[in-house]
N, C-alpha and C positions, 0 to 999 in steps of 0.2 A: 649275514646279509641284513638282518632284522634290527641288527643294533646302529647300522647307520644313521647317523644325521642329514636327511635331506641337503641340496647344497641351497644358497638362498641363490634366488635371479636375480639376474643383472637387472640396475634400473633403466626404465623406461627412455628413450630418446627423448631429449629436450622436443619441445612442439615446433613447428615452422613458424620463422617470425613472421610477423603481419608487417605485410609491404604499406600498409598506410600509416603503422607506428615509425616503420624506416623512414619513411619520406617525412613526415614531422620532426622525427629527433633531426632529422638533417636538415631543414629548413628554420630549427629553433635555434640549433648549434652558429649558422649562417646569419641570425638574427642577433645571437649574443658575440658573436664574433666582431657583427660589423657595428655595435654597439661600444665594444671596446676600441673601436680603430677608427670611432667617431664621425661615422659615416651617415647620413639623413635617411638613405632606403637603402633595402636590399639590393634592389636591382642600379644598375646604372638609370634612372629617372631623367636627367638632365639631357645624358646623351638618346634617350627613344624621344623626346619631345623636338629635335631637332631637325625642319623638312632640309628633304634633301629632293633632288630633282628626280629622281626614281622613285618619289612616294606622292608625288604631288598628282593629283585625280583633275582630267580633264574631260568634261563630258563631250562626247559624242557630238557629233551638227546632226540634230535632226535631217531624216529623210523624208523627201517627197516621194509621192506615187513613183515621179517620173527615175528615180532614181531605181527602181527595183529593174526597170526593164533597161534593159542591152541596146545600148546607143550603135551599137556595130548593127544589129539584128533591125534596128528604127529603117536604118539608112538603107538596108538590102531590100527590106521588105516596100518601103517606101511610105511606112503607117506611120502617123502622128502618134504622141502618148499616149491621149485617149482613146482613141480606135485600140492602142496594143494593149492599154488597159481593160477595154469594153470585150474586145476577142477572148483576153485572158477569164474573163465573169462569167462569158458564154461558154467556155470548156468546162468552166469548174462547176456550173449548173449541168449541165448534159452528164459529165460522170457523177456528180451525186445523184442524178435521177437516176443513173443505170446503176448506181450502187442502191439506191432504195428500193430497186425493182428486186433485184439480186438476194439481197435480206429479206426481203418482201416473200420470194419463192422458199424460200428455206425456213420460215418460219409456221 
């Protein structure tokens, strides 16, 4: 048993390839490709510069006060804008002061 020859070990696994040399070899390969086939860019260039009616940005109409409150809610209640505006200021004073009373106790 003394006279044996150790066996030698299998070599090591190759290392996991790096996903960022893959994505380069493959966008180089895609660069010399589209160089042989006499093309200007990689990408299609011509055709993304091209508006089309689903790409075209139209901004918003500005909104007035009057637009946030409820034209249906105007008419039941019988208030002008401003009244339903001025109403709306007074609610949201009254619960901030019962919320800084509220913090106020707990702290």
């Amino acid at each position: 048993l003394q006279n044996q020859v150790p066996k030698p070990l299998p070599p090591p696994p190759p290392p996991p390839e790096n996903p960022r040399k893959l994505i380069h070899s493959h966008l180089y390969l895609k660069y010399i490709n589209s160089i042989q086939n006499g093309t200007q860019y990689l990408s299609s260039f011509q055709s993304s510069q091209i508006v089309r009616s689903s790409s075209r940005f139209s901004p918003p109409e500005p909104l007035t006060p009057g637009d946030w409150v409820c034209p249906e809610a105007l008419r039941r209640s019988g208030m002008s804008v401003a009244d339903a505006l001025w109403n709306l200021r007074d609610h949201l004073m009254e619960d901030s002061v019962k919320l800084a009373r509220v913090v106020e106790k707990h702290t």
